[in-house]
Every structure is written in structure tokens, then in C-alpha cells.
VEXBATI-340328 format. One line per field, with one value per residue (C-alpha): residue number from 0; x, y, z. Coordinates in Angstrom, 1 decimal, decimal comma. Layout:
num	[NUM;...]
xx	[X;...]
yy	[Y;...]
zz	[Z;...]
This chain:
num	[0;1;2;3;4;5;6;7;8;9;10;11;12;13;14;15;16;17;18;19;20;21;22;23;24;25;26;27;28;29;30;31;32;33;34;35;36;37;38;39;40;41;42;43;44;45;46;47;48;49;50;51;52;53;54;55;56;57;58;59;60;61;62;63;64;65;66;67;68;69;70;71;72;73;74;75;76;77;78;79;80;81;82;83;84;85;86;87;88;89;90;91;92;93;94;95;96;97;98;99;100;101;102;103;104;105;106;107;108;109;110;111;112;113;114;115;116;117;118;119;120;121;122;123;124;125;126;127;128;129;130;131;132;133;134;135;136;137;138;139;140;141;142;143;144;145;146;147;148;149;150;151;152;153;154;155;156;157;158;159;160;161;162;163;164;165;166;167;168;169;170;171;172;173;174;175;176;177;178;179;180;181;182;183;184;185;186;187;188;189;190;191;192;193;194;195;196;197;198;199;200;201;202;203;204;205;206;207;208;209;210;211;212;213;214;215;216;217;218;219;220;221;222;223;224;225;226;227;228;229;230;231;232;233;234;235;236;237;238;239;240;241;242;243;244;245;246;247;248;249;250;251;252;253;254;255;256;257;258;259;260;261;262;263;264;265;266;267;268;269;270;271;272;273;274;275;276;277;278;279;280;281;282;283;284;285;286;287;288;289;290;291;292;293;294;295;296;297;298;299;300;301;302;303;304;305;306;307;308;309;310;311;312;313;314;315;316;317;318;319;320;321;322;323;324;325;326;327;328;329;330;331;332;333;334;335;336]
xx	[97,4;93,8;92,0;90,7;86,9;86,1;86,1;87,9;87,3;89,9;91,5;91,2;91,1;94,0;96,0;98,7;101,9;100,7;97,4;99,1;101,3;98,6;96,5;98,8;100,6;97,3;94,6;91,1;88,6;87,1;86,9;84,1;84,3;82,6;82,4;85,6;87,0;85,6;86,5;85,7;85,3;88,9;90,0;88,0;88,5;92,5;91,4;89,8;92,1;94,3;92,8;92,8;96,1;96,6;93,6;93,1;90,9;87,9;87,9;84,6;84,7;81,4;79,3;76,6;74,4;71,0;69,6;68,3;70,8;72,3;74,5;78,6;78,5;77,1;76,4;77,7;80,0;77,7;73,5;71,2;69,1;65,6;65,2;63,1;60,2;59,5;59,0;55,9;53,5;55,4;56,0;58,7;59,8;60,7;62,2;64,4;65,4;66,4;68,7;70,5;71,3;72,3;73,9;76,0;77,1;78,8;80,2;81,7;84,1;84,9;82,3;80,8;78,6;76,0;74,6;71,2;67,9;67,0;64,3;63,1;59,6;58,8;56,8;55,4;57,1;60,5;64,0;64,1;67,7;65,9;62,2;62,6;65,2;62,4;59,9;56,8;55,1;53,5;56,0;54,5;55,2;58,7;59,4;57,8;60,0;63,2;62,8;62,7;65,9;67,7;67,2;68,4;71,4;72,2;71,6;74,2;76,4;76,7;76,0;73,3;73,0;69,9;69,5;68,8;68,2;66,5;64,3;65,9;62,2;60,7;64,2;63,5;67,3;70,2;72,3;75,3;74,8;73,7;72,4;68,7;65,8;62,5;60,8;57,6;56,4;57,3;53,8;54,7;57,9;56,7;55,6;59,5;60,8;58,4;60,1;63,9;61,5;60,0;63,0;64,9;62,4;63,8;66,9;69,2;68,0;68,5;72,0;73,3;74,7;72,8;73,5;72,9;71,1;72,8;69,6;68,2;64,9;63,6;61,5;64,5;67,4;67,0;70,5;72,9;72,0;71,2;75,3;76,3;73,6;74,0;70,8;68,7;71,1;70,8;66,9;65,7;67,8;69,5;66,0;63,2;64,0;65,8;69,3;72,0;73,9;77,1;75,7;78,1;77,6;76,9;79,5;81,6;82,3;79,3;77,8;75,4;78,7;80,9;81,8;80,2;83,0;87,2;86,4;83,8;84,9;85,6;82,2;80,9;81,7;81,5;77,9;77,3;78,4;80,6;82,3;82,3;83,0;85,3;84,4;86,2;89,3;91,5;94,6;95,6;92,2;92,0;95,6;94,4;91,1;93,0;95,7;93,2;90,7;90,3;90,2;87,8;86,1;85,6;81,8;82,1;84,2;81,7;79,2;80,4;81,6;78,1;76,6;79,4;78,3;74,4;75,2;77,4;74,6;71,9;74,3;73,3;72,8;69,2;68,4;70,3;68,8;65,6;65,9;67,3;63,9;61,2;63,6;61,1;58,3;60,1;57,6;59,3;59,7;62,4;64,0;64,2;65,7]
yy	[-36,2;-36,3;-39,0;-42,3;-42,1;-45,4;-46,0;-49,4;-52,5;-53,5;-56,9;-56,6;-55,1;-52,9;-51,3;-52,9;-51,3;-52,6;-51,3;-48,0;-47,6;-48,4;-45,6;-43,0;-44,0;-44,3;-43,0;-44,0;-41,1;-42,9;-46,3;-49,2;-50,7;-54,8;-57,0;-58,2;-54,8;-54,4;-55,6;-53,4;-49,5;-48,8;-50,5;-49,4;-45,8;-46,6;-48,0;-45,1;-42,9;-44,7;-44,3;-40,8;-40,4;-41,8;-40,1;-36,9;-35,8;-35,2;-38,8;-40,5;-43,6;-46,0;-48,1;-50,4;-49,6;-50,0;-52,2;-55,6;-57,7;-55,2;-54,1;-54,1;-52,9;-55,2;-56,7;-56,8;-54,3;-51,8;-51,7;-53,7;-51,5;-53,4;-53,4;-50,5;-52,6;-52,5;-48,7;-49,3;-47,1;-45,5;-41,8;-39,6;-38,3;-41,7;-43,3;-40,0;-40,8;-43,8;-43,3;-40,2;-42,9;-45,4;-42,9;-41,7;-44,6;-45,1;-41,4;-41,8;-44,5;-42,2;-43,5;-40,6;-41,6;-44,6;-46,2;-45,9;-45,6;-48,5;-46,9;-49,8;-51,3;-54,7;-56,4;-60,0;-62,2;-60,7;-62,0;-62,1;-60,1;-56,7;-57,8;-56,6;-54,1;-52,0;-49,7;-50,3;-51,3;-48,6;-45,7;-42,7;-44,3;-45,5;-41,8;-40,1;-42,8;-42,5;-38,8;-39,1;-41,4;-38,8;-36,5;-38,3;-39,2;-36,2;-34,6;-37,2;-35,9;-38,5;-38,7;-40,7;-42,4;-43,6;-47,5;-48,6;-46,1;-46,6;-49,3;-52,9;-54,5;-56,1;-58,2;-61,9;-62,7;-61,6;-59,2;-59,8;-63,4;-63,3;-60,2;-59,5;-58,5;-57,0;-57,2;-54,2;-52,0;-48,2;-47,6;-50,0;-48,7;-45,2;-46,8;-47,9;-44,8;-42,7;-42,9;-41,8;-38,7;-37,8;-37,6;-36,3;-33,2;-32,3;-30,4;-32,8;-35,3;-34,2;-33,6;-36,2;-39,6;-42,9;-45,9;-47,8;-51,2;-53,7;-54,6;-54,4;-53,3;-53,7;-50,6;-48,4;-49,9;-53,7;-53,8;-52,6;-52,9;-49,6;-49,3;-49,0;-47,2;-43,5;-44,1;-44,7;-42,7;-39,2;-39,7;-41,7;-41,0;-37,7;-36,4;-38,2;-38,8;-35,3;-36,5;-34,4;-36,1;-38,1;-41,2;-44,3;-48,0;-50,7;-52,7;-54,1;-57,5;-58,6;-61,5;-59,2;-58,0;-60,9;-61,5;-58,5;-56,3;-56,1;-52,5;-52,2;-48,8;-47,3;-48,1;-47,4;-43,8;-43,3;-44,2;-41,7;-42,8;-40,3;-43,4;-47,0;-49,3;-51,9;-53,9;-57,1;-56,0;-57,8;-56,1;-57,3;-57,0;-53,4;-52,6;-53,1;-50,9;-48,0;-48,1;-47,9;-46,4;-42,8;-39,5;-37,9;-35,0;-31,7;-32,3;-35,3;-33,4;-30,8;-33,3;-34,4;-31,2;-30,4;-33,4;-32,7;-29,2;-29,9;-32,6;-29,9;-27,6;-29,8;-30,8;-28,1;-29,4;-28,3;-30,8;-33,9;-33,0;-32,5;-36,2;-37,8;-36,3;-38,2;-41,7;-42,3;-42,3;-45,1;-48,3;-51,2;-53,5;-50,5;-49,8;-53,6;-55,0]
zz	[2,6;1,1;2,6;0,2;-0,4;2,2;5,8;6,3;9,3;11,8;13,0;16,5;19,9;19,5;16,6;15,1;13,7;10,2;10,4;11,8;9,2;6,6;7,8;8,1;4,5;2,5;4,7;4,7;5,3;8,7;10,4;11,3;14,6;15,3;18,0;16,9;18,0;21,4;24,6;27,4;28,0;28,5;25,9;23,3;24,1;23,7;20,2;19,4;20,5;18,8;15,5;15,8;16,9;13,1;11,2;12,8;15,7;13,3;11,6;11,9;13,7;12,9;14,7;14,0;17,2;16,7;19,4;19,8;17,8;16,2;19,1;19,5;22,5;24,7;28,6;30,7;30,0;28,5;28,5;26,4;24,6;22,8;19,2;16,9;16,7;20,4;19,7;17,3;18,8;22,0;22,1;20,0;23,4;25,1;21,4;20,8;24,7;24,2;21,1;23,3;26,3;23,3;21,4;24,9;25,4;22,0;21,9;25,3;23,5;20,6;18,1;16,7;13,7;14,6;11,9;12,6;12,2;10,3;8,3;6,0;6,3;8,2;5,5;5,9;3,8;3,4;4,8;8,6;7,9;9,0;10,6;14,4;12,9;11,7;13,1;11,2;8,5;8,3;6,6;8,3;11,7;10,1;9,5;12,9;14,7;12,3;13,1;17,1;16,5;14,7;17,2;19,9;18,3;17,6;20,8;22,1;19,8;16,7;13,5;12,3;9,1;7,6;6,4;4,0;1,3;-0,9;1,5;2,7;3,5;0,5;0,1;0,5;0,5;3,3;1,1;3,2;1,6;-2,0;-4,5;-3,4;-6,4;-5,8;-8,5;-7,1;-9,4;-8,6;-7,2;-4,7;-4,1;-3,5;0,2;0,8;0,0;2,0;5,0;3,9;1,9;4,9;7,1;4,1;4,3;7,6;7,1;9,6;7,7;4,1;5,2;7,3;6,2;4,7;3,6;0,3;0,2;-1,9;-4,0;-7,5;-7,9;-11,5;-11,4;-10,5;-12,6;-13,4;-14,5;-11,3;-7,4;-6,1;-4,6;-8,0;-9,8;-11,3;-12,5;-8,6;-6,7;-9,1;-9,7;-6,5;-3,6;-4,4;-6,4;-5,8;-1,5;-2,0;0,0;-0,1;2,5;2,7;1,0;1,9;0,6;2,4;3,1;-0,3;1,3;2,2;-0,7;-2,6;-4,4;-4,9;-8,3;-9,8;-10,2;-8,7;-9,1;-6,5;-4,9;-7,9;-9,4;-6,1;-5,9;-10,0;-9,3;-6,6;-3,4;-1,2;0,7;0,6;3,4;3,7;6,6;6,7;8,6;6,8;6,2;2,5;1,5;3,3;1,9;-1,8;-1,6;-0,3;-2,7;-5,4;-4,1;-5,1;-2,5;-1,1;-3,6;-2,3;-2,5;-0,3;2,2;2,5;2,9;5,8;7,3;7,0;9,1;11,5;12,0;12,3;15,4;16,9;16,8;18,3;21,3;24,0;27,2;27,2;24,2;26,4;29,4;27,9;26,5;29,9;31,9;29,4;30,0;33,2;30,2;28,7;28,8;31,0;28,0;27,0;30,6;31,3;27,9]
């Protein structure tokens, strides 16, 4: 059975029979895991196994790992690992180290696609909702950084996916709240989107996932928030940034979205987007996406075949061992976090 275009939140620690049946009768393409799902190592390798046992062995299961306080995995049971911005300024070598010992840690429990780097400026003035979340304000050291994330990701063998395209920091509201605006100029924009271009030059990064911000920019298309724009995604982030990755959404029940459409998948991917995610692990709510939500197309599913093969390309044991010898060149504020 094709798999539905989205990748779908959970209840809990375990799967239930519902959710079981749910996935196997109208399955979703991958899964999110939260702190909601995680317990301890052993049990969240069961949950992933689990999920696989119902999906397939090559279903993506998702993360939201960057560091700082965007962990799920957590002390004691797992390490702390310090946000991007304490990497302003350190070396590619000891940042792309880092994100192979962060992005171990995840794959050992079966999550294979972190979403991460955060590649979105940290401007003065803007909502606190990404600030120490971000690299820089400065988008070549966004991109050098973003770059030496990638890497390490992917030389712990997940996927990474870029966030949040076209560029989160200008926003001065919390999307997962309310609909943010940013009413810049596209001169000024041209600095938010220089990091995703950048990366996007790279071939691992041109064809790897990202994620959508939930904002309207008026320079881009004053009328629909980039999710659910044909206009930004086919000139901006699939021609101007020059992704050809598996573009996902942000997630559809966060506040940004409320109200603006009971459609939101199907606008979602009629707008662009290879997948949208459904976060809220609520089983009606994830029942009724699915149902109506439609398959995967065969560009999608090459999309992602193709980020799958590029991470198990750049998995040799020479590339993680390379990373694990410059972790003794991470600055203490990293090592002690």
C-alpha cells in the first residue's frame, strides 16, 4: 500500500493497537517522535522497532534534536548537548563532531532523520522562539556552521533536514502560536535566505530534506504563508535557494495554521511540499489527515530515496572516526553542557 504524503505524532511511550492498526490500514509515509514518546533507551528502541514492524524497515522516524532546549532526548538518560549558538565562532571540525555524537545517539534508538540544523539568522528584535537556536547573525557563518552540522549528521548516519526554509529569524511572533508577518523588503531577505542557498549549493544539501516556516513574507507572497505557497516554494526555495530535496511542512497543528484552511495537507502538498507533518499525536485528529490525505508521488519518493542514499554513502567508518578524534577540540562550554 502507497504510503499518505505526511509523517504523523504518537500518544505515548508505546504503540497502541489503535495506532497499529491505523498505520498499517492507512499508512503514513514516516513518524515524529516528542518527549511525550520517550522514556528511556530500551524503551524507545521497542517504540521504534515497533513502528517499523508496521511501516517497513526503511520508514523514517523524526526527531527534533538540535541541542539546548530543543532536545527529546534528555539527562539523565541520554547527554545534554549545548545549543547552536554556543558554536558561533568554534571550528567546523569540533561543530560537525558534535552533531555525529548527537546524531549517534538518536540513531542508536532508530531515529534516522534529525531535524536539524536550524539555519535561520538570530536577529535582535525578533521572537525569542528561535534566538540561541541559531548560529549567527551573520549568514556566511550560519552556512559554514549549518554545513559542519550536516556533515556530522550524516556521518552518524541521519538525515538532516534544514529549518526553517525560507529563514525563521525576522519573525516577531512564535508560529506554533499565531501566523507570523515580516513585512522586509526582498533586499533584505536576500541575507535570510543566504544560508539555506549556500548549503543548498552543496550537493547533500540541495538534496536532503527541509522544513517550511509557517510565515508570510509580503515580498515573497503577501497572500499565503510560505507552507502553502506555490508561488515561494517554485521561485524561492526550489529556484532561487535551488532545493531539490524532500521539502516537508512544519508542523500543521501548531497556531500559525488554525483557522486558515480544513484542508491543510492537501493545500500543503498542492503548494509544493513533499510531506506534511502532523504532530499532535492525537489519534482522531491523526486518523482524519491520513484518510484524506493523499499518497506519496513518485517525485516525492525519489526524493527521499535520494537523501537516504547520500547519508548511506557518507557513513564509512573513516568519516565517524575522523569526527570522534577532533571531539577533544571541542571547547569545554560544549563537552560540559
Amino acid at each position: 500500500m502507497t504510503a499518505r504524503a505526511a509523517v504523523t505524532g504518537l500518544s505515548g511511550t508505546a504503540l497502541t493497537s489503535a495506532e497499529a492498526r491505523v498505520l498499517r490500514e492507512t499508512p503514513p509515509a514516516g513518524v515524529i517522535l516528542f518527549r511525550r514518546n520517550v522514556q528511556d533507551p530500551s524503551q524507545l528502541r521497542a517504540l521504534t522497532a515497533a513502528i517499523r514492524e508496521e511501516l517497513g524497515q526503511d520508514a523514517p522516524i523524526l526527531v527534533d534534536q538540535e541541542g539546548g532546549r530543543v532536545a527529546r532526548l534528555r539527562p539523565p538518560e541520554w547527554p545534554a548537548f549545548p545549543p547552536a549558538s554556543v558554536f558561533e565562532g568554534a571550528s567546523a571540525a569540533s561543530t560537525a563532531a558534535n552533531a555525529a555524537l548527537l546524531g549517534g545517539e538518536c540513531a542508536a534508538m532508530g531515529l534516522d532523520v534529525v531535524c536539524a540544523p536550524v539555519l535561520d539568522l538570530r536577529l535582535p528584535g525578533a521572537h525569542e522562539v528561535i534566538g540561541d537556536r541559531a548560529f549567527s547573525d551573520d549568514p556566511a557563518e550560519v552556512a559554514r556552521l549549518g554545513e559542519a552540522w550536516i556533515e556530522g549528521l550524516m556521518a552518524a548516519g541521519c538525515i538532516p533536514v534544514i529549518k526553517h526554509i525560507p529563514g525563521h529569524g525576522r519573525a516577531t511572533a512564535d508560529s506554533h502560536l499565531s501566523l507570523p508577518r515580516v513585512g522586509a523588503d526582498a533586499g533584505t531577505l536576500a541575507a535570510d535566505i543566504a544560508p539555506f542557498r549556500t548549503v543548498c549549493a552543496r550537493d547533500a544539501g540541495r538534496h536532503l530534506w527541509a522544513m517550511t516556516a509557517h510565515i508570510t513574507y509580503d515580498a515573497l507572497d503577501p497572500d499565503h504563508p510560505a507552507t502553502l505557497s506555490p508561488r515561494l516554494i517554485e521561485r524561492t526555495i526550489r529556484g532561487e535557494i535551488g532545493f531539490d530535496g524532500v521539502l516537508v511542512s512544519d508542523d500543521l497543528t501548531m497556531g500559525a495554521l488554525a483557522g486558515l484552511s480544513n484542508t491543510l495537507a492537501a493545500d500543503s502538498l498542492a503548494a509544493g511540499c513533499d510531506l506534511v507533518l502532523h504532530c499532535n499525536g492525537v489519534l482522531e485528529d491523526t486518523t482524519a489527515l491520513l484518510r484524506e490525505c493523499p499518497v506519496l508521488t513518485p517525485r516525492a519518493e525519489e526524493r527521499m530515496a535520494t537523501a537516504r542514499a547520500l547519508v548511506q554513502a557518507a557513513r564509512p567508518a573513516a568519516m565517524a572516526a575522523r569526527s570522534a578524534r577532533h571531539v577533544a577540540a571541542l571547547p569545554h562550554a560544549l563537552t560540559d553542557a
